[in-house]
DSSP file (Angstrom, degrees, kcal/mol; ACC not computed):
  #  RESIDUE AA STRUCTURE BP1 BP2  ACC     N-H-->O    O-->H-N    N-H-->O    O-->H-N    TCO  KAPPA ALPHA  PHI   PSI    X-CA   Y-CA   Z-CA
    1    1 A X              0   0    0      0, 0.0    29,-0.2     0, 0.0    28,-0.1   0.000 360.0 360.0 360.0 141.9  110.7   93.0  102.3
    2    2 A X        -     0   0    0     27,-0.3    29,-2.0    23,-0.1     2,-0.4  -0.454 360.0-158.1 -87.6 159.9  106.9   94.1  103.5
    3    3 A X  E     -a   31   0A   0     27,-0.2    66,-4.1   163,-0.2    67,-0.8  -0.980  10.5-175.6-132.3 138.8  104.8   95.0  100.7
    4    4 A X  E     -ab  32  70A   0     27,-1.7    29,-1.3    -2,-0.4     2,-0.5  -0.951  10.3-155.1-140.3 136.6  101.9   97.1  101.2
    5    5 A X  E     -ab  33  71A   0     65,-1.7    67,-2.3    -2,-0.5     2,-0.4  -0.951  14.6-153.4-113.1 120.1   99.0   98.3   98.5
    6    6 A X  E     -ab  34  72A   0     27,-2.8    29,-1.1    -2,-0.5     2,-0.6  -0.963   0.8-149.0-120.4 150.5   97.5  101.0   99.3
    7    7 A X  E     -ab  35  73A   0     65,-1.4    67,-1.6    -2,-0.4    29,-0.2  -0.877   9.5-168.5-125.7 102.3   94.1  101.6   98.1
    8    8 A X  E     -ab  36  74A   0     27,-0.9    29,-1.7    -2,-0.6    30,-0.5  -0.367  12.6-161.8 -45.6 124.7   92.7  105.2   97.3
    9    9 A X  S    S+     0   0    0     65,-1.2     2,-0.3    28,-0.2    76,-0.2   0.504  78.8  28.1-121.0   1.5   89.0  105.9   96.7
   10   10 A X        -     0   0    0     64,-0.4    27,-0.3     4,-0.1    28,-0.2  -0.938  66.8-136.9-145.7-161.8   89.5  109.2   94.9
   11   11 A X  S    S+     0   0    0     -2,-0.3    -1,-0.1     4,-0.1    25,-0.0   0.016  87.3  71.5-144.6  29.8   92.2  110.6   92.9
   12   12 A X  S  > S-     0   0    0      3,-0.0     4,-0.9     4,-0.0    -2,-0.1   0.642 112.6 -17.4-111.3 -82.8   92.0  113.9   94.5
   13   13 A X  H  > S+     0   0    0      2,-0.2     4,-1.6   101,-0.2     5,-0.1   0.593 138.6  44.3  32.9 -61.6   93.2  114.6   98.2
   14   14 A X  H  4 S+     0   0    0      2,-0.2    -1,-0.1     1,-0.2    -4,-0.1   0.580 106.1  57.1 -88.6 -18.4   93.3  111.1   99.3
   15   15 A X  H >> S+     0   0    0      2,-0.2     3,-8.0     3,-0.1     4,-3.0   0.946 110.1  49.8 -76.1 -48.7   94.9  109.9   96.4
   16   16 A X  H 3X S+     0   0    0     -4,-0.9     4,-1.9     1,-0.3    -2,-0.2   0.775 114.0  44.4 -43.9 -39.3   97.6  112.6   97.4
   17   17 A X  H 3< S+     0   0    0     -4,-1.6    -1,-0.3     2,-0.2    -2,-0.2   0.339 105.9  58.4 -78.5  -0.8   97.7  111.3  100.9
   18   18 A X  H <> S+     0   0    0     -3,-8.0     4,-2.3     3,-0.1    -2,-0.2   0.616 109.5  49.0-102.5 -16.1   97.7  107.6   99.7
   19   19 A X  H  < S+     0   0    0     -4,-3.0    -2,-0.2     2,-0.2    -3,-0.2   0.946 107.0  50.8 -92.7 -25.0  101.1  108.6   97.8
   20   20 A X  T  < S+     0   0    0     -4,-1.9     4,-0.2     2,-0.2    -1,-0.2   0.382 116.5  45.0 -83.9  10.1  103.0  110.5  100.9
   21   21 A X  T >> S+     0   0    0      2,-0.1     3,-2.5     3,-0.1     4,-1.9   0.802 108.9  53.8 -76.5 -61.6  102.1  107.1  103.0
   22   22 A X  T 3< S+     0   0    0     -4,-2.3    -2,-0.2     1,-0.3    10,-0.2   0.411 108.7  48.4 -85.5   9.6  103.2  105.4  100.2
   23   23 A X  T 3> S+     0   0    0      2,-0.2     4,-4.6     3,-0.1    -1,-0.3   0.733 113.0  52.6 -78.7 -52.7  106.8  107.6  100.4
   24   24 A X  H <> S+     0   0    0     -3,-2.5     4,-1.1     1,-0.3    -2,-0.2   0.864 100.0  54.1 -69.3 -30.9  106.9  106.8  103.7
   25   25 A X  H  <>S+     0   0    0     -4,-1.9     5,-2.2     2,-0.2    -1,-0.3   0.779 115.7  41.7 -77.8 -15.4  106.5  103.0  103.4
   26   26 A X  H >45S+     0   0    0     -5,-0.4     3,-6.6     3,-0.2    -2,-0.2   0.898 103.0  71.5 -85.5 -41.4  109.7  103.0  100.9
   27   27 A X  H 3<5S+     0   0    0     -4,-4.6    -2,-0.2     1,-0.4    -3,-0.2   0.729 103.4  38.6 -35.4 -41.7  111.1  105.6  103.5
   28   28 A X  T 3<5S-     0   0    0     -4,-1.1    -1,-0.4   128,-0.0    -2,-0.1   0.208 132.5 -95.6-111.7  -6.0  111.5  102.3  106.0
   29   29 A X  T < 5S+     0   0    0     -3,-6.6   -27,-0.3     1,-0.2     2,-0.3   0.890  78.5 147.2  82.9  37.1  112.7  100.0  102.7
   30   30 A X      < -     0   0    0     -5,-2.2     2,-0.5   -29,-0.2    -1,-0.2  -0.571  53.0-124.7 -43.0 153.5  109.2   98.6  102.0
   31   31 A X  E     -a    3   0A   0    -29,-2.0   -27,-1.7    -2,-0.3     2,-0.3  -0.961  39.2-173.2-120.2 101.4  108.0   97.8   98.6
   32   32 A X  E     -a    4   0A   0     -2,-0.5     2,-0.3   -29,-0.2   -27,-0.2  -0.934  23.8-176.3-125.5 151.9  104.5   99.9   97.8
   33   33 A X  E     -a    5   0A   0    -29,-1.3   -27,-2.8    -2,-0.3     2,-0.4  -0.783  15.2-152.8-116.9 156.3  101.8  100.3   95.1
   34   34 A X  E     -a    6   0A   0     -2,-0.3     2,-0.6   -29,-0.2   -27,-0.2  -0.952  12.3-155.8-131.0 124.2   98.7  103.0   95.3
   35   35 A X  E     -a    7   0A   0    -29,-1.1   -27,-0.9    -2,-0.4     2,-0.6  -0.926   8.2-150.3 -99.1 133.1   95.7  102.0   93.6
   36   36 A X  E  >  -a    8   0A   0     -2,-0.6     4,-1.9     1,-0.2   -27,-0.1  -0.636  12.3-173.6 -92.8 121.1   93.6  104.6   92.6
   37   37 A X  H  > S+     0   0    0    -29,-1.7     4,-1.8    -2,-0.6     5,-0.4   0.823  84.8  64.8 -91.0 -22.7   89.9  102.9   92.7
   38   38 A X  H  4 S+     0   0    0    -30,-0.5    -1,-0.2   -28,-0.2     3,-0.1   0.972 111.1  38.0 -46.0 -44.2   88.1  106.0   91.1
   39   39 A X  H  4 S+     0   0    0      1,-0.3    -2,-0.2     2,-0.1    -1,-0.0   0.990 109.6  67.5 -95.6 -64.5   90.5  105.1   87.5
   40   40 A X  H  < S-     0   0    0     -4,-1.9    -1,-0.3     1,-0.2    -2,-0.2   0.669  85.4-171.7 -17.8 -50.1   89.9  101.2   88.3
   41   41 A X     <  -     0   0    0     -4,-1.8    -1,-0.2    -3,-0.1    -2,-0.1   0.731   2.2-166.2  64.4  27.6   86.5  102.0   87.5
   42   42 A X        -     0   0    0     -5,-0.4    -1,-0.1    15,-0.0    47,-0.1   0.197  28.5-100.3 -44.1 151.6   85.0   98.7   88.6
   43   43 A X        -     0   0    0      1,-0.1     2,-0.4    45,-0.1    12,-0.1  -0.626  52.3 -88.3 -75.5 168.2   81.2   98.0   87.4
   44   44 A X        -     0   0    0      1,-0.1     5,-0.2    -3,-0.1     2,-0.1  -0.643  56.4-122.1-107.2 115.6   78.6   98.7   90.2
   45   45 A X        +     0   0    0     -2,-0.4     2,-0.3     4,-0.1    -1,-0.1  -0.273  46.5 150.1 -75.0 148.4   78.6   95.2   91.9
   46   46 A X     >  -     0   0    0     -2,-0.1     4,-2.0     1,-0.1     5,-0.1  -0.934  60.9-104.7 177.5 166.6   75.4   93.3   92.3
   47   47 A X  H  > S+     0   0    0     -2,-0.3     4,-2.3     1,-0.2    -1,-0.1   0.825 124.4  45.4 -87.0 -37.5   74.3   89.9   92.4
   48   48 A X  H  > S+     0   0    0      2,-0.2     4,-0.6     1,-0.2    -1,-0.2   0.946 109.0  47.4 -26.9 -72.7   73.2   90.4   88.9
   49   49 A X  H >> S+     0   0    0     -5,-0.2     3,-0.7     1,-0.2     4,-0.7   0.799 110.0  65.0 -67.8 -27.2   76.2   92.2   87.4
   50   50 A X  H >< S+     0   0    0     -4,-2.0     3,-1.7     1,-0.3    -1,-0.2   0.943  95.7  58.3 -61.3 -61.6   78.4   88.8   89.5
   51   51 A X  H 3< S+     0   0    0     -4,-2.3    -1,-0.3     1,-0.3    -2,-0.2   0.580  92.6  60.2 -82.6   6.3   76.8   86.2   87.3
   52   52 A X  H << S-     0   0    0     -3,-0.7    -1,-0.3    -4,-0.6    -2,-0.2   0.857 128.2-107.1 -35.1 -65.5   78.2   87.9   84.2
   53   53 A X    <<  -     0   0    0     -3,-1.7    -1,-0.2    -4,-0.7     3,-0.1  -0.176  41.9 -56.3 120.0 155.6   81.4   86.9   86.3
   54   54 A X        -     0   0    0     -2,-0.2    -4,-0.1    41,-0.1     5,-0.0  -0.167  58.3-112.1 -87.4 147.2   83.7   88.7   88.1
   55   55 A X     >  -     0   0    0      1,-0.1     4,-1.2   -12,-0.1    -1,-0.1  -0.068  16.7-130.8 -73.0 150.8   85.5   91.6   86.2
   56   56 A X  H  > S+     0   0    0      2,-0.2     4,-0.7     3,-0.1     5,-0.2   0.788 114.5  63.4 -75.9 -25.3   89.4   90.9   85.6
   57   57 A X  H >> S+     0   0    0      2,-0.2     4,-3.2     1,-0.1     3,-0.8   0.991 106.2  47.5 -14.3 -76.8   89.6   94.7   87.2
   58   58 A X  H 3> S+     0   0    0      1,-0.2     4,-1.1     2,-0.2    -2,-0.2   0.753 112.4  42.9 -55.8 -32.4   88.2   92.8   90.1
   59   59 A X  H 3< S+     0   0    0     -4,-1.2     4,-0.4     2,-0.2    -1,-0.2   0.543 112.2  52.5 -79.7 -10.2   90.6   89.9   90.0
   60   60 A X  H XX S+     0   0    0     -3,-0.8     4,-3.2    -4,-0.7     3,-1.8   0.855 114.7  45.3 -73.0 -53.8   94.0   92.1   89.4
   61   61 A X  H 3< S+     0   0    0     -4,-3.2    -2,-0.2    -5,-0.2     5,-0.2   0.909 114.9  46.8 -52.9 -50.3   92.8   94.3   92.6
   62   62 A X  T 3X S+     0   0    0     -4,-1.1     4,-1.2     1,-0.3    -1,-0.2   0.628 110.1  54.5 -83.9 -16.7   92.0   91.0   94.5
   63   63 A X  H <> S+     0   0    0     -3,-1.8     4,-3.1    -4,-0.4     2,-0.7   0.937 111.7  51.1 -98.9 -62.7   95.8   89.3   93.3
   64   64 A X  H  < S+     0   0    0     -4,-3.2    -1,-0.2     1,-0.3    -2,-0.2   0.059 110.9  36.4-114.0  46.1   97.3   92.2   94.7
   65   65 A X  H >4 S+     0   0    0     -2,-0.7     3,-0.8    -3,-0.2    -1,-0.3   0.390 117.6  54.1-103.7 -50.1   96.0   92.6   98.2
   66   66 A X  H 3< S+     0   0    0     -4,-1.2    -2,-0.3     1,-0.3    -3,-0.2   0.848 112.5  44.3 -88.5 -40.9   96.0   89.0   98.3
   67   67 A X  T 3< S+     0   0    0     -4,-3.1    -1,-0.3   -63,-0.0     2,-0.3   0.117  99.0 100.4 -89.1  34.0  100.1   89.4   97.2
   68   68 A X    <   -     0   0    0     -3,-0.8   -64,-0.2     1,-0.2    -3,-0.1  -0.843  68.1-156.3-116.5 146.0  100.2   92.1   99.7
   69   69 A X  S    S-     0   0    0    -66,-4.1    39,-0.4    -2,-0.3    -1,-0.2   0.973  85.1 -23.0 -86.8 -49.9  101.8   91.7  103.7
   70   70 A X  E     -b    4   0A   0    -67,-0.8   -65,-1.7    37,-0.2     2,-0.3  -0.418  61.9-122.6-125.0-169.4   99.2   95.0  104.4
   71   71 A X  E     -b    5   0A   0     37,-2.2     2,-0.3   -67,-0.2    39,-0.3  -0.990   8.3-155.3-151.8 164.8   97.2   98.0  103.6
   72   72 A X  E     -b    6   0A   0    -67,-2.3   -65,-1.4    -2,-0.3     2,-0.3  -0.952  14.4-163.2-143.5 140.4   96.1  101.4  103.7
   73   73 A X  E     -bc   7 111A   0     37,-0.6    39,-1.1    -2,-0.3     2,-0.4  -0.861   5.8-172.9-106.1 127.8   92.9  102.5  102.9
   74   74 A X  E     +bc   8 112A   0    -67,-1.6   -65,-1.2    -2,-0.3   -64,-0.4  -0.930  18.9 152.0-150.6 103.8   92.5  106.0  102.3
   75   75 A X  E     - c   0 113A   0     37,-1.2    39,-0.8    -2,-0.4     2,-0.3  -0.700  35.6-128.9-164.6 141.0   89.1  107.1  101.8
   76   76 A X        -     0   0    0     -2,-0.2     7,-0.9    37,-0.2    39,-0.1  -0.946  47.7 -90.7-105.1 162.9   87.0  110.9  102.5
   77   77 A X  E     -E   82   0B   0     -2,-0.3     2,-0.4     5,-0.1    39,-0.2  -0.331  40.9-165.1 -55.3 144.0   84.1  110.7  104.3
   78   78 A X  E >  S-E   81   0B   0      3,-0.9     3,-1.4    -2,-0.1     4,-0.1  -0.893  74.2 -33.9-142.5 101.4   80.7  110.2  102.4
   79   79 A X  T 3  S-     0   0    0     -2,-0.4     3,-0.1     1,-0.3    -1,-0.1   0.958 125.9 -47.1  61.9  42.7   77.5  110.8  104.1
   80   80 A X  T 3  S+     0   0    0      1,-0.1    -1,-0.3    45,-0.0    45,-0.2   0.502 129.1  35.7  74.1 -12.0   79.2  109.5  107.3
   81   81 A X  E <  S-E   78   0B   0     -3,-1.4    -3,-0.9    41,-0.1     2,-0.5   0.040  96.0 -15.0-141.0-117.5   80.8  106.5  106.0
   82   82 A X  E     -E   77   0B   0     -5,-0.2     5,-0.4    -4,-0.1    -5,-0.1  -0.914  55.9-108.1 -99.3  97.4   82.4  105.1  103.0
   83   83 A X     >  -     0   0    0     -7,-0.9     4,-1.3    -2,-0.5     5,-0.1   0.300  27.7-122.9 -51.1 158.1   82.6  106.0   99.7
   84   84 A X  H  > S+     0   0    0      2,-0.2     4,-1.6     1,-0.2    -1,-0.1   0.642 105.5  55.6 -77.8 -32.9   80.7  104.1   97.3
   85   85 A X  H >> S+     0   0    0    -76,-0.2     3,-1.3     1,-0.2     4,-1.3   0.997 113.1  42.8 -66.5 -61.9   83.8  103.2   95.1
   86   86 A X  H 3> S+     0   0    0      2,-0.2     4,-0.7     1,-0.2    -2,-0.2   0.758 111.5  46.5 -41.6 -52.6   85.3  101.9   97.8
   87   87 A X  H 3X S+     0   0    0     -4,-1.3     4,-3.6    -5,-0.4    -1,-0.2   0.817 117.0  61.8 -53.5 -42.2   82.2   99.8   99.6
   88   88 A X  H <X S+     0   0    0     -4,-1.6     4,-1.7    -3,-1.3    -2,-0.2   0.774  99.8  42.7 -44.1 -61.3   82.3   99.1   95.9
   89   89 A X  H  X S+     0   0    0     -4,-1.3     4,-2.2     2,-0.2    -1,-0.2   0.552 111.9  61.8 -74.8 -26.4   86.0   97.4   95.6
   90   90 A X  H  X S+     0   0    0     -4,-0.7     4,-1.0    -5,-0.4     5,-0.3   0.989  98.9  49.0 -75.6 -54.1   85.2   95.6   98.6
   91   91 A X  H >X S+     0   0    0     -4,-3.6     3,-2.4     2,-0.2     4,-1.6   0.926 115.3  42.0 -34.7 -68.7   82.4   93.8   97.4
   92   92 A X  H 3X S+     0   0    0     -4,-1.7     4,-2.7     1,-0.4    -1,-0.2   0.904 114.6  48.5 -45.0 -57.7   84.1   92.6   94.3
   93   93 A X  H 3< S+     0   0    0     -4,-2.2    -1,-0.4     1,-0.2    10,-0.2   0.684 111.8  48.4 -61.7 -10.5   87.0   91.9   95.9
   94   94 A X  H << S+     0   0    0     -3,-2.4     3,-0.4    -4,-1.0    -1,-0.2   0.625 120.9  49.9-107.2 -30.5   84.8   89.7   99.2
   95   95 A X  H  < S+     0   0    0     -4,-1.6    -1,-0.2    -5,-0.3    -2,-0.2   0.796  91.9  79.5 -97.7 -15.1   83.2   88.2   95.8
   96   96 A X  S  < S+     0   0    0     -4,-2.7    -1,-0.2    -5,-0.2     2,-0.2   0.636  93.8  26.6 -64.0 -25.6   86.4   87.2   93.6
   97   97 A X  S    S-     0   0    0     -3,-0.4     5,-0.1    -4,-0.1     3,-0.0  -0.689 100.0 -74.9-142.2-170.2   87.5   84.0   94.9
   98   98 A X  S    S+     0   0    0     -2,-0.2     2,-0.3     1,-0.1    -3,-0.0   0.696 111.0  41.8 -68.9 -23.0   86.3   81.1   96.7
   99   99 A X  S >  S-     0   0    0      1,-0.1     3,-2.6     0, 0.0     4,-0.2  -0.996  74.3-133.5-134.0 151.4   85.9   82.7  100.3
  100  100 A X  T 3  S+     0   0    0      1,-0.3     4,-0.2    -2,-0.3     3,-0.1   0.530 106.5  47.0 -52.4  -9.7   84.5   86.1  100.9
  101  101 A X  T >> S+     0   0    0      1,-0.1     4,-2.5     2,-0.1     3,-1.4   0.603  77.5  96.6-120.3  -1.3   87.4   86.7  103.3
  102  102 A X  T <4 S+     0   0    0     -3,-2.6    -1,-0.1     1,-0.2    -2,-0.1   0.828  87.0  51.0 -55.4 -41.6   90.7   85.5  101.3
  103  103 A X  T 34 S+     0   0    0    -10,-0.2    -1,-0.2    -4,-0.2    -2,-0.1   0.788 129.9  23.7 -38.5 -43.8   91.6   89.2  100.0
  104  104 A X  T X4 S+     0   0    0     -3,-1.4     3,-1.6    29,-0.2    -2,-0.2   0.764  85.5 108.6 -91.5 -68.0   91.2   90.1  103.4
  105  105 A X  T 3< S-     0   0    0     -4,-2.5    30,-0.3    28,-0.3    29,-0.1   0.101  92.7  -1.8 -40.8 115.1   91.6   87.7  106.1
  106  106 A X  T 3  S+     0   0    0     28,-3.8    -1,-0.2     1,-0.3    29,-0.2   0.373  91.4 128.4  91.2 -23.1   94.6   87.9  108.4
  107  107 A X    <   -     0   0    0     -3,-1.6    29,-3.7    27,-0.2     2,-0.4  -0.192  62.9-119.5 -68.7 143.2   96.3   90.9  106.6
  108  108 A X  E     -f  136   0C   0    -39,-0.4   -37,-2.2    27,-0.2    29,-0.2  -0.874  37.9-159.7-108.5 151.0   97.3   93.8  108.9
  109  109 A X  E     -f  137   0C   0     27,-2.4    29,-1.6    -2,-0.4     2,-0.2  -0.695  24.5-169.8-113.4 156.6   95.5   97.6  108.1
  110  110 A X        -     0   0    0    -39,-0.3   -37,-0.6    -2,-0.2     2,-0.1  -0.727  18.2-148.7-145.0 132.1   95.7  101.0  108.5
  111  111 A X  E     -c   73   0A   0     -2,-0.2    31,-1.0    27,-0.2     2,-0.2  -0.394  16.9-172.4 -97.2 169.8   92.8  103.5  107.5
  112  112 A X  E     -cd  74 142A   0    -39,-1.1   -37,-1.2    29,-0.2     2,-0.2  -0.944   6.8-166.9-165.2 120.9   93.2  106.9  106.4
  113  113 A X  E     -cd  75 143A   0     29,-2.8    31,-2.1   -39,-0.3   -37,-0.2  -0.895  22.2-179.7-139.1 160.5   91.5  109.9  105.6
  114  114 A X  E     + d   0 144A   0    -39,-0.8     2,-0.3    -2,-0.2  -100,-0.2  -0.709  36.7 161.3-152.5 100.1   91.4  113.1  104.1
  115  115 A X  E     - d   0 145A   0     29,-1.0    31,-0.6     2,-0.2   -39,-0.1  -0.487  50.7-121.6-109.3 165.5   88.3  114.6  104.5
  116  116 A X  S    S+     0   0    0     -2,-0.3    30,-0.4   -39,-0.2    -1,-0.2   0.943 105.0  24.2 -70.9 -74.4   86.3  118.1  104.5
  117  117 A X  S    S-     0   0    0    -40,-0.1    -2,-0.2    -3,-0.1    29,-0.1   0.510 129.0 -49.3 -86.9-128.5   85.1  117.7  108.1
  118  118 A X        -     0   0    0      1,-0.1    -3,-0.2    -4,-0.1    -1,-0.1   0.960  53.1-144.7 -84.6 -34.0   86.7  115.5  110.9
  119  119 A X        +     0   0    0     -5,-0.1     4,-0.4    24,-0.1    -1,-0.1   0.681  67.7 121.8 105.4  19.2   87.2  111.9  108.7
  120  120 A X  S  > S+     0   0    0      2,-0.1     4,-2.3     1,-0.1     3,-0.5   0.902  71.4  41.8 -76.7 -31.6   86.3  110.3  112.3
  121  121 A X  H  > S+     0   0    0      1,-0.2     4,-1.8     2,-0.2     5,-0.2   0.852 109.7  52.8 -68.4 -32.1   83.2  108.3  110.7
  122  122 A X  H  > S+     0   0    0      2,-0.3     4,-0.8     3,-0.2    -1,-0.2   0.623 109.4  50.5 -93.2 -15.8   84.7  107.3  107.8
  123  123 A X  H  > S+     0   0    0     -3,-0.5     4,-1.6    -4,-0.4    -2,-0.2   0.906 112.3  52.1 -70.2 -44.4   87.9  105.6  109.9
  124  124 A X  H >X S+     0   0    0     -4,-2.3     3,-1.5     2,-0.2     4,-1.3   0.948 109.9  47.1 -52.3 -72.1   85.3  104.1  111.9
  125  125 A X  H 3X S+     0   0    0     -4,-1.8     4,-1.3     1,-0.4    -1,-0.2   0.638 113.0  44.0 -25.7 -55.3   83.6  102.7  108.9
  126  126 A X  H 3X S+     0   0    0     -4,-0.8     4,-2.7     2,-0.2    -1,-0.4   0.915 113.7  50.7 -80.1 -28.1   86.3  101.3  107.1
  127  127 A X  H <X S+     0   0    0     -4,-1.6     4,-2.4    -3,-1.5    -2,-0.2   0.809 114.0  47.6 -46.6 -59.8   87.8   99.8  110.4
  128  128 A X  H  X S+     0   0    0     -4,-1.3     4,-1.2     1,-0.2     3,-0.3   0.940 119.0  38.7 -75.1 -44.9   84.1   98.1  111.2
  129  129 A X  H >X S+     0   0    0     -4,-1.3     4,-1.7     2,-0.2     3,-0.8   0.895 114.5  58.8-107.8 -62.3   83.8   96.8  107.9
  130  130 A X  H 3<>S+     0   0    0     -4,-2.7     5,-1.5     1,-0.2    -1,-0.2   0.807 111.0  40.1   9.6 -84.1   87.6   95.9  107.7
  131  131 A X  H 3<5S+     0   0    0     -4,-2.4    -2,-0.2    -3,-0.3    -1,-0.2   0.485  95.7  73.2 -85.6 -10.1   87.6   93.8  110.3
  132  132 A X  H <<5S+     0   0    0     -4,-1.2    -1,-0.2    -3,-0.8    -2,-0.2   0.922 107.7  49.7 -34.4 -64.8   84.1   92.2  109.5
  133  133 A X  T  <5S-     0   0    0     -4,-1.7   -28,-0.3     1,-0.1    -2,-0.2   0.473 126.0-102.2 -43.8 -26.6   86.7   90.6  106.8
  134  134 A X  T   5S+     0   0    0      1,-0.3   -28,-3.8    -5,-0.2     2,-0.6   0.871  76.7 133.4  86.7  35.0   89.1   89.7  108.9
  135  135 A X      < -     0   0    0     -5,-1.5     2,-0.8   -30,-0.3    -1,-0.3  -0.917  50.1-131.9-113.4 137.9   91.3   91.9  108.6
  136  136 A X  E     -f  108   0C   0    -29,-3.7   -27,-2.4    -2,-0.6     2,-0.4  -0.832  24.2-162.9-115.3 122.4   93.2   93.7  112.0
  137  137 A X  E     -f  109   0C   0     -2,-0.8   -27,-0.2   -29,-0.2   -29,-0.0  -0.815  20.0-111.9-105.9 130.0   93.3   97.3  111.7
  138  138 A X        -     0   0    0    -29,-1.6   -27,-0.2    -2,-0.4    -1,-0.1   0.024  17.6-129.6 -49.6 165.9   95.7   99.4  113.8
  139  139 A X  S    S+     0   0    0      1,-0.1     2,-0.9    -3,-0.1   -12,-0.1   0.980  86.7  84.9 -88.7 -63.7   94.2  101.5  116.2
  140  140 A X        -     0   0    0      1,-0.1    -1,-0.1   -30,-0.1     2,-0.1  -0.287  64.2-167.1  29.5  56.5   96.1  104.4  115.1
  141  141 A X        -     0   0    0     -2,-0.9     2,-0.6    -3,-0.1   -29,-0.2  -0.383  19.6-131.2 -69.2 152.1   94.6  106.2  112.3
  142  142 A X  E     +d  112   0A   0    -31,-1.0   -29,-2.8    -2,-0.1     2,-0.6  -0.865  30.8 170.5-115.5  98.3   95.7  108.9  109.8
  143  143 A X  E     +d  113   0A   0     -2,-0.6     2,-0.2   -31,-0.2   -29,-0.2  -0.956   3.2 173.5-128.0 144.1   93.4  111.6  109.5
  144  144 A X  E     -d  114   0A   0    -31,-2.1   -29,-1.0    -2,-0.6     2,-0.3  -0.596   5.4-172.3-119.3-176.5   94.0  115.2  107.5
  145  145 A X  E     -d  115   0A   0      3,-1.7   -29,-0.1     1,-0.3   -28,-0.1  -0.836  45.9 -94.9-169.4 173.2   92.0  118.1  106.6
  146  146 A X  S    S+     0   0    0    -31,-0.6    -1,-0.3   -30,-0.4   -30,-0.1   0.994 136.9  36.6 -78.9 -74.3   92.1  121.3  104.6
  147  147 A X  S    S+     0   0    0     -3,-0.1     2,-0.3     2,-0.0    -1,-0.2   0.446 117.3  61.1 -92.9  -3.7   93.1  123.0  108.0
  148  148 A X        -     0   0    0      3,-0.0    -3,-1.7     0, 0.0     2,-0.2  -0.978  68.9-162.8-118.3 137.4   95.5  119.5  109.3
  149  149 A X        -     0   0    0     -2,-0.3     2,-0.4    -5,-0.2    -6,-0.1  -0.515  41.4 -74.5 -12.6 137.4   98.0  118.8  107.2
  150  150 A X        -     0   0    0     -2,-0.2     2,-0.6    -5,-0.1    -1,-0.1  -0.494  46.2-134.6 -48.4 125.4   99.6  115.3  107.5
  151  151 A X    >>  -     0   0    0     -2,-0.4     4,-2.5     1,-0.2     3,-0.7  -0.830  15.1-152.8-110.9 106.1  101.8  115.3  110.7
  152  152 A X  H 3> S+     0   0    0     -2,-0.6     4,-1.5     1,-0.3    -1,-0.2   0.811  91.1  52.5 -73.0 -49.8  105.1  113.6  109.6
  153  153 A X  H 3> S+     0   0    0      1,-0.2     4,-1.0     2,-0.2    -1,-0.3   0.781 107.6  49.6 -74.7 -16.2  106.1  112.2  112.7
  154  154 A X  H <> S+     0   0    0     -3,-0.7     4,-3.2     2,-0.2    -2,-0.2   0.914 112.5  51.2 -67.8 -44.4  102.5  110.3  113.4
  155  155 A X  H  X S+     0   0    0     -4,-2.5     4,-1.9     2,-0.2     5,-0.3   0.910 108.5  50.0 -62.5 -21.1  102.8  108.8  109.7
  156  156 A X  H  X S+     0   0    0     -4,-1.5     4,-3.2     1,-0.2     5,-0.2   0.865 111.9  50.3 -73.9 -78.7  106.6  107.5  110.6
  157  157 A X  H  X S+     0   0    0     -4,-1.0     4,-0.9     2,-0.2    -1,-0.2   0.459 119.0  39.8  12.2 -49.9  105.0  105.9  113.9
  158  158 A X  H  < S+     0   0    0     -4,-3.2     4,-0.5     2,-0.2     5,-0.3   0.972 112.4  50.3 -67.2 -94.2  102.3  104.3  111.7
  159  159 A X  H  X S+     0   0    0     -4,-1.9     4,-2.6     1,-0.2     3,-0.3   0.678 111.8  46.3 -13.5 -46.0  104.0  103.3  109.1
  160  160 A X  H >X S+     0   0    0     -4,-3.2     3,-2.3    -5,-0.3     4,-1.8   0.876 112.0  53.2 -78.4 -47.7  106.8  101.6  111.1
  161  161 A X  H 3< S+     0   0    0     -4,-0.9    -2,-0.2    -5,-0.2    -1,-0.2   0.593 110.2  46.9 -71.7  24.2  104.1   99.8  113.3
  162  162 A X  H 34 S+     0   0    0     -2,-1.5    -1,-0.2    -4,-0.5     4,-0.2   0.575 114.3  53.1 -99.2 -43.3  102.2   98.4  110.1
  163  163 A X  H X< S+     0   0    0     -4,-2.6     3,-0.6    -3,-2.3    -2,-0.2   0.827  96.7  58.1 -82.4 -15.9  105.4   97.5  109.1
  164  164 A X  T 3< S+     0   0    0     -4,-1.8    -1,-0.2     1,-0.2    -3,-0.1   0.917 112.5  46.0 -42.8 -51.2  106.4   95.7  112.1
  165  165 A X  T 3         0   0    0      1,-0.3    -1,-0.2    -5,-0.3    -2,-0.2   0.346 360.0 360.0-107.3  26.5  103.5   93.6  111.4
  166  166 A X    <         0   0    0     -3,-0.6    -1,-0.3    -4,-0.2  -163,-0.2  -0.005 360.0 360.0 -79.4 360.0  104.0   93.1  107.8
């Protein structure tokens, strides 16, 4: 059975949207978690704040990606790109273990947005960054709005072909 985390970077809108994927991934007999990274509440990563040693926040999040077949990343746009919690979570998690890409590497993705304006930058963003990691992100992205509503039949579409590769 696939298991898929998906990972929220606020716990308004996008959180909402990280829990009606995460309907849809039981919908198909998948096993899913949504972590909300706002309430995670990681410290502000730096090279500094690292030789302290990595948070146990940061090593739960990293244990369950890492025990994860995918993801969805579910994000609004911020200044064109990626919210800071998020960019945030990445870090940690790139920094938790022995190579920057183990969280990451090999895992199949799909980003997600629900954003004020069109959420096309902020797919991109997480996508390039994503796949930096090693991680292969669908082409197929989930974006909503105040005026788009989630489209039921795109998310089943998604969903199964994430789970296909689960």
């Amino acid at each position: 059975m696939a298991k898929v985390v998906i990972l929220s970077a606020t716990s308004g809108n996008n959180f909402k949207l990280a829990n009606a994927l995460c309907e849809e991934v039981v919908k198909h007999g998948g096993l899913c978690e949504v972590v909300n990274l706002e309430e995670l509440d990681l410290p502000l990563y730096s090279p500094k704040s690292e030789a302290n040693g990595v948070p146990d926040k940061a090593k739960e999040l990293t244990a369950k990606i890492a025990e994860s077949h995918s993801m969805i990343w579910v994000a609004p746009e911020y200044n064109g790109s990626i919210p800071p919690v998020m960019n945030n979570a990445i870090a940690w998690v790139s920094r938790a273990t022995e190579d920057w890409r183990d969280g990451f590497n090999g895992k199949f993705a799909v980003v997600a947005t629900h954003s004020g304006g069109g959420g096309d930058k902020v797919c991109a963003a997480m996508k390039q960054t994503l796949e930096h990691l090693g991680t292969v992100v669908l082409p197929r992205t989930i974006v909503t709005t105040y005026k788009k509503e989630l489209n039921p039949k795109s998310a089943d579409a998604i969903v199964t072909q994430l789970l296909k590769h689960s």
